[in-house]
C-alpha positions in Angstrom: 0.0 0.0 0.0 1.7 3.4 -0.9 2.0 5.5 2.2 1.3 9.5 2.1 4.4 11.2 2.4 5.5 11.5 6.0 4.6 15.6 7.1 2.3 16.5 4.2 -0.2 17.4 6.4 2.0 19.9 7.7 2.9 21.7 4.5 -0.7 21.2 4.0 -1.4 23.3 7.4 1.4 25.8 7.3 1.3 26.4 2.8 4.3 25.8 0.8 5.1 29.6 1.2 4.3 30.1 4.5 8.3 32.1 5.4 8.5 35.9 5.7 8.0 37.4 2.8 6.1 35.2 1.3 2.2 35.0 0.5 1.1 33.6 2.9 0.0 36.0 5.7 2.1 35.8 8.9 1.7 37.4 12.1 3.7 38.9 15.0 2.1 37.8 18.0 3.9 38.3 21.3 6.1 35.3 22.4 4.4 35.6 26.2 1.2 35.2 24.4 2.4 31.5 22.8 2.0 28.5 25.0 3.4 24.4 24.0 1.5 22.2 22.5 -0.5 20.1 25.8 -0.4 17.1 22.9 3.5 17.1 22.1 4.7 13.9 22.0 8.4 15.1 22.6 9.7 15.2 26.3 13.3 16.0 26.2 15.1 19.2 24.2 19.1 18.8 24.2 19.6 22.1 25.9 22.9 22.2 24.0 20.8 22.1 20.3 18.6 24.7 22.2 21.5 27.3 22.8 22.5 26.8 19.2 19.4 27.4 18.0 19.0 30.4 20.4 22.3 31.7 18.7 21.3 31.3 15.0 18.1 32.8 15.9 19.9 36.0 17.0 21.5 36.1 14.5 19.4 35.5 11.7 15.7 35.7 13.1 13.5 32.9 12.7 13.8 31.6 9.4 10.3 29.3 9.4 7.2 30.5 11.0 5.9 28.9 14.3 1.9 27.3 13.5 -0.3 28.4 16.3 -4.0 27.8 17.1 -6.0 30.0 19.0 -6.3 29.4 22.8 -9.2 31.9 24.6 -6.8 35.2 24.7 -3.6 33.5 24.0 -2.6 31.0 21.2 -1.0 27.1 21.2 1.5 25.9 18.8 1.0 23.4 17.0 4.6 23.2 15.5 7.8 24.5 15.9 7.7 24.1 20.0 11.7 24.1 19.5 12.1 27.2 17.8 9.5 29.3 20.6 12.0 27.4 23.4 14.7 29.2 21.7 13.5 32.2 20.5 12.7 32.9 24.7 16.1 32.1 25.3 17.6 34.5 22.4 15.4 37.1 24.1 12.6 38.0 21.4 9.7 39.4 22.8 8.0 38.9 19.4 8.0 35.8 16.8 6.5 35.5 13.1 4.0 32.5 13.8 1.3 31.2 10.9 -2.6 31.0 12.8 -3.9 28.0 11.9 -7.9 26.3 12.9 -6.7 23.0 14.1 -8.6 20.0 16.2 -7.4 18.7 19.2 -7.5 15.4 16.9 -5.2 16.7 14.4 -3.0 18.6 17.5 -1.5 15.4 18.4 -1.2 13.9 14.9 0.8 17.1 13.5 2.9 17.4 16.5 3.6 13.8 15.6 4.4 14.0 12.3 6.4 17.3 12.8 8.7 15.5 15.4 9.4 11.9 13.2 9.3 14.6 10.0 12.9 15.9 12.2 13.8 12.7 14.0 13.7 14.6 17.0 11.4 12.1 19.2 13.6 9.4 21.1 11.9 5.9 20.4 10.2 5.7 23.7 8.5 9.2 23.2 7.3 8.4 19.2 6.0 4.9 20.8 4.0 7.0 23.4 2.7 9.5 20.8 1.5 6.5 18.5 0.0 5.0 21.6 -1.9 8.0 22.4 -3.0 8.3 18.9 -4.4 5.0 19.2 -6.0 5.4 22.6 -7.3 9.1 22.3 -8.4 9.0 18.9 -9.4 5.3 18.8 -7.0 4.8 15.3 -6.1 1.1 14.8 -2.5 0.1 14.1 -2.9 0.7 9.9 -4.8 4.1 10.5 -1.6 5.4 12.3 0.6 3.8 9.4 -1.3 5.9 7.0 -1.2 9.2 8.8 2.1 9.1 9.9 3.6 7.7 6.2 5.1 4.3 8.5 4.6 0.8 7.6 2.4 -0.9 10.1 5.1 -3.4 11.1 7.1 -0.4 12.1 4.7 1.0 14.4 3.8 -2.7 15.6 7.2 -2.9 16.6 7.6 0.6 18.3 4.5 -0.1 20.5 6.1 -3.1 21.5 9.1 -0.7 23.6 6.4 0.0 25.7 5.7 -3.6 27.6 9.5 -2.6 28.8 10.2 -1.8 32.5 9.8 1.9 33.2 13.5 1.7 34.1 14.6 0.1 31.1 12.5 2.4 29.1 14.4 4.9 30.7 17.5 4.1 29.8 16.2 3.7 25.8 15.2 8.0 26.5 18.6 8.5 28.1 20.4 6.7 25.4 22.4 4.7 27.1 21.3 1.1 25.7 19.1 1.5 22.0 16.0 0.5 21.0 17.9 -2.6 19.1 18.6 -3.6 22.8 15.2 -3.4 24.1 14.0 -5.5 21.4 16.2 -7.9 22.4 14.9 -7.8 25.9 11.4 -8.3 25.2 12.5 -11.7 24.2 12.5 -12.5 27.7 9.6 -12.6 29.5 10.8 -11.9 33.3 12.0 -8.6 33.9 14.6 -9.5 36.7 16.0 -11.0 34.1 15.4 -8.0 31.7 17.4 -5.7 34.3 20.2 -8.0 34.2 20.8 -8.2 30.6 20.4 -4.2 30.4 23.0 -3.6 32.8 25.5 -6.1 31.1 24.8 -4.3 27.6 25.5 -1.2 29.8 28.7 -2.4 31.3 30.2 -4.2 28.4 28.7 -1.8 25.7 26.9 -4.7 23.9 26.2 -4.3 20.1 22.8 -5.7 19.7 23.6 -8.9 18.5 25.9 -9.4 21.5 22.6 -8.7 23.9 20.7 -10.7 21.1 22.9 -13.6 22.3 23.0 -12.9 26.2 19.4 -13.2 26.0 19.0 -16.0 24.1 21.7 -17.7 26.7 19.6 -16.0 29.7 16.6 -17.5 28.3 17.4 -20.7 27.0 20.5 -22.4 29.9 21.6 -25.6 28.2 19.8 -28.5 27.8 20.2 -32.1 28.0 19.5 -34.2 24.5 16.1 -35.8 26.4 15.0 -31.7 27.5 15.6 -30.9 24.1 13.3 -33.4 22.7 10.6 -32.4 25.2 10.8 -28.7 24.9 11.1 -29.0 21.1 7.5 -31.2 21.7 6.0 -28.2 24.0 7.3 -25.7 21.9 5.3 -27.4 18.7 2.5 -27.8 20.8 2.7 -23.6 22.0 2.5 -22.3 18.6 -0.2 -24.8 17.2 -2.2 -23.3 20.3 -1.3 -19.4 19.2 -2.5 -19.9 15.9 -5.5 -21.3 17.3 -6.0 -18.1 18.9 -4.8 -15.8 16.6 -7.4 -17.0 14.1 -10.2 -17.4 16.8 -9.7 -13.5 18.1 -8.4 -11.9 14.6 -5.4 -10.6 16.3 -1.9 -11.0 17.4 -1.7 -13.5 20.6 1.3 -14.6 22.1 2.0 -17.4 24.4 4.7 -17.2 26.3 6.0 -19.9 28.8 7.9 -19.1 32.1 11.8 -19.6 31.2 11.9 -21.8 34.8 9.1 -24.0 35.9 5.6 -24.1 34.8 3.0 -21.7 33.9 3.2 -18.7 31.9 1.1 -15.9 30.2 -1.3 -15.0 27.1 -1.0 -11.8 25.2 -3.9 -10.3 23.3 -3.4 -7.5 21.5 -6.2 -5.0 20.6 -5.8 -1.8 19.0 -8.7 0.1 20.0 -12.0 0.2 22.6 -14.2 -1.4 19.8 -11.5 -3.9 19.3 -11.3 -4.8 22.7 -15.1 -5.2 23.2 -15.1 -7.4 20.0 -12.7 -9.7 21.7 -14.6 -9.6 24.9 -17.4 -10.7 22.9 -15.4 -13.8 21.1 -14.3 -14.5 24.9 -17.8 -15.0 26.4 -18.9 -17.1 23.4 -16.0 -19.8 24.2 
C-alpha cells in the first residue's frame, strides 16, 4: 500500500510559502502570548541544540514561522515548540507564527508528524505518541501507518518498547542502551532477568547482537539431549495453540512460557475500545 508522504499534512497546514515574505499571511504575535503544545509527543530538548538554535536565531531571526491555534486570549502551537523554546532564550519578545484552525485530533497527529518529520522524538517518546493516537483517537495500528507515512510493522514494533520496564525504558530516552537492545529484551519474559541483561549491555557496551545472544543464553541455559526433545515437543505444541487463537480473536496472541518451571502468560493484542469489546465478545462465546 503506498504510504502518504511523511509531514504532508503539515505543509498542507502551514502552505508551501508560509516564510516571511512570502504569501502567505504571517503574524507577529507576542512570544508571552504563545503556549506548548499540551499534545507534544516530545519530552526532552538537548539544551545544548537549544542554545545553538538560540544563537542562530539571534542572529538571523527565525527563518520558518511557528503554527499556532488559538487558545481563549492566548494562542497554542501546533509546530515548531523548538524554535518558541529558543527564540525565549535569544530574548525576542515577538516571533513571526502562521494562525492555523486546528482539532485537538489533528493537534496530536501534526505534532507527531512534525517530530518523526525531524527525528527529533527518542523511540520511547514516538511509541508514546502512537499510543496516544491510538488510545485518544481510537485509530487502529494501519490508520496510524497511514497518517504518519510508516509501515504498520514499524509501528507494531515501536509499540512493542512500551511492555519494557519503566527503568529500562528509561535508559532507551537516556540513550544509554538502544532501542535494538530493548527488542532484544522483550524476548524474555521476566523482567529480573530484563534488568540484568540491560546492565550487562550497559557495562560491556553490547552491540545488539551481543545482547541478542545474552538473552537467548539467559533464556534458553543448556539442555540435555532428552530436555531438548521435550521442549522441542512443547514448543510445537505452544505455537499450534497461538495460531489457534490468533485465528479465533483476529489478532496478534502470544503465548509465552515461564523460562523456569511451569505456567506462563497470554498476550492479546487489541488496538482500539471497539476492538477490545469485540474480543470480549469472542471471549464469552467460548
Amino acid at each position: 500500500m503506498a504510504r502518504q508522504p511523511l509531514g504532508r499534512g503539515l505543509s498542507a497546514l502551514i502552505g508551501e510559502d508560509s516564510r516571511p515574505g512570502g504569501d502567505s499571511a504571517i503574524s507577529e504575535i507576542d512570544i508571552d502570548l504563545i503556549e506548548p503544545n499540551p499534545e507534544q509527543p516530545r519530552t526532552r530538548f538537548a539544551e545544548k541544540a537549544l542554545d545553538e538554535l538560540a544563537q542562530s536565531i539571534s542572529a538571523n531571526g527565525i527563518v520558518q514561522p511557528v503554527v499556532v491555534r488559538r487558545a481563549g486570549a492566548r494562542f497554542q502551537i501546533v509546530a515548531g515548540e523548538r524554535r518558541w523554546r529558543a527564540a525565549q532564550r535569544a530574548g525576542l519578545r515577538r516571533i513571526p507564527a502562521a494562525v492555523r484552525e486546528v482539532s485537538d485530533e489533528k493537534l496530536l497527529e501534526l505534532a507527531l508528524i512534525e517530530n518523526i518529520q525531524r527525528q527529533e522524538l527518542n523511540p520511547i517518546e514516538e511509541a508514546k505518541a502512537y499510543r496516544k493516537l491510538i488510545d485518544t483517537i481510537g485509530l487502529t495500528q494501519e490508520e496510524v501507518a497511514n497518517r504518519v507515512g510508516r509501515e504498520r510493522s514499524l509501528i507494531a514494533t515501536s509499540l512493542r518498547l512500551l511492555r519494557l520496564p519503566e527503568d529500562i525504558k528509561r535508559l532507551i530516552e537516556e540513550e544509554k542502551i538502544s532501542a535494538g537492545h530493548g527488542r532484544a529484551l522483550l524476548m524474555l519474559s521476566e523482567t529480573s532477568l530484563q534488568r540484568k541483561i540491560a546492565r550487562a549491555i550497559i557495562d560491556k557496551a553490547m552491540s545488539v547482537r551481543e545482547a541478542e545472544r545474552a538473552v537467548k543464553r539467559a533464556g534458553h541455559p543448556p539442555q540435555s539431549p532428552a530436555s531438548k526433545k521435550v521442549a522441542a515437543i512443547a514448543d510445537a505444541n505452544v505455537r499450534a495453540a497461538q495460531t489457534k487463537l490468533m485465528r479465533r480473536f483476529g489478532t496478534n496472541v502470544k503465548i509465552i512460557p515461564k523460562t523456569s518451571g511451569e505456567g506462563g502468560r497470554i498476550e492479546i493484542e487489541y488496538y482500539s475500545s471497539a476492538d477490545l469489546d469485540r474480543i470480549f465478545q469472542l471471549m464469552n462465546k467460548v
